[in-house]
N, C-alpha and C positions, 0 to 999 in steps of 0.2 A: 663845483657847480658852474662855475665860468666857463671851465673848458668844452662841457656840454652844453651850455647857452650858444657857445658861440659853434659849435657845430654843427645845432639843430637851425642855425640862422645861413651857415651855409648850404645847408640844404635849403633850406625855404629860398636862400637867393637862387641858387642852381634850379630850383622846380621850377620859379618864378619866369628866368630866365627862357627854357625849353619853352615851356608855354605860351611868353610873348613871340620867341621866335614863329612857332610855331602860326600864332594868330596872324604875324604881320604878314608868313608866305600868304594865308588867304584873309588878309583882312577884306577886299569885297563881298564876301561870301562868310563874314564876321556875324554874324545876328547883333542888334541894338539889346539886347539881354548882354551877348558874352562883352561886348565891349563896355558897358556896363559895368560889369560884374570886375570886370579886371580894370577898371580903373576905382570904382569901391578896394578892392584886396589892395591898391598900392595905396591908397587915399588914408585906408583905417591904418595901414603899418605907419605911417608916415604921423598920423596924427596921435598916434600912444607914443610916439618917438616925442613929437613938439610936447605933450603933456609933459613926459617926464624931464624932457630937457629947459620947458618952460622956454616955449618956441611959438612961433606964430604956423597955425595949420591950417591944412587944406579944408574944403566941405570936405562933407561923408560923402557925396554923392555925385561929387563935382565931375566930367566927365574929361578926361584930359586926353591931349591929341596924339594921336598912336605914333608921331615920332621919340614923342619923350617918354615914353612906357618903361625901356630899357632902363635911361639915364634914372627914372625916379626906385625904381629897386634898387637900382646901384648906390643912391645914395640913400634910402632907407637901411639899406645892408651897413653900409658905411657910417651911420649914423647909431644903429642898435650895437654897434662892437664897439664904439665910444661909451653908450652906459655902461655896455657889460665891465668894460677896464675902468668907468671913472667911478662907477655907483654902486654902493653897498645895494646886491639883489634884495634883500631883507628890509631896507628901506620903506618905510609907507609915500606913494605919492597922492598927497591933496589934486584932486580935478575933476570938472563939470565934462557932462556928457553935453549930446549936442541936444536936448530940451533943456540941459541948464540946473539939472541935479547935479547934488554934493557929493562925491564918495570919495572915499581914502583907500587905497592897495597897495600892498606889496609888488615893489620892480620887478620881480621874479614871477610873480603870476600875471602882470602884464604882459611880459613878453612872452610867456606861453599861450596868454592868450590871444596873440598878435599869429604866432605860428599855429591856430588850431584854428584862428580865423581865417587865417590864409590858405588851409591844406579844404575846409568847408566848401570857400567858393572856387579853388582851381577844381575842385569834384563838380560842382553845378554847369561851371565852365565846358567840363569834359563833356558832362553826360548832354549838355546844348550843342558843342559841336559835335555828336554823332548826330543826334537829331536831325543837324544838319549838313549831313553826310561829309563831314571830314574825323578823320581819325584822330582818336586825342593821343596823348605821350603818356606815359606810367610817368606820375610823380609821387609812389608811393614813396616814402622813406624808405624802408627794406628793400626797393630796388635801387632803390638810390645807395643805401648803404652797401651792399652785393655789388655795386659799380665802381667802390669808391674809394677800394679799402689800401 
């Protein structure tokens, strides 16, 4: 189950990646939604990483500066392949959401839920830069995988 944790996190880096690319050739022409939206997807990755690692995190909402877009997938990327090798997936993690409720979860359904969050808002992403008239990128997985093999 590691070796596909840590595949499906390559992928989610690789979409990740296309996508900011993508944003920075037009970031004038960026809408206050997608920039938004994409620093939310690195914000939430980032912040189920500091729960489980018992880390100091980002807001949810916090909007960060489209220089460091890159840098912060990269080390979200580099940061989820450290639980996967240090952390029993099976594990329960104790942690408060951001109103401050209690829940307990399994490491293994956090991070799927980190990469089903993250495939959510690169779709919302998308469907807002056609709107405004730029072209998004396929970051399905199965084209991803069909590219990769």
């Amino acid at each position: 189950m590691k070796d596909y944790f840590k595949e499906i996190f390559e992928y989610n880096l690789h979409a990740n990646r296309q996508l900011i690319a993508l944003m920075l050739q037009h970031w004038p022409d960026i809408s206050e939604r997608s920039q938004q939206l994409i620093s939310h997807l690195l914000n939430a990755h980032q912040i189920w990483n500091g729960r489980i690692l018992n880390a100091p995190t980002f807001e949810v909402w916090q909007l960060n500066d489209q220089n460091i877009l890159s840098d912060l997938n990269t080390q979200n990327y580099e940061n989820t392949l450290k639980i996967i090798e240090e952390f029993p997936l099976e594990e329960n993690v104790d942690y408060s959401n951001s109103k401050g409720e209690k829940f307990s979860n399994k490491i293994r359904d956090l991070l799927f839920h980190v990469v089903n969050h993250s495939t959510y808002h690169r779709a919302q992403i998308a469907a807002d830069l056609r709107q405004n008239g730029i072209e998004p990128i396929n970051t399905d997985y199965i084209f991803y995988k069909r590219n990769h093999l």
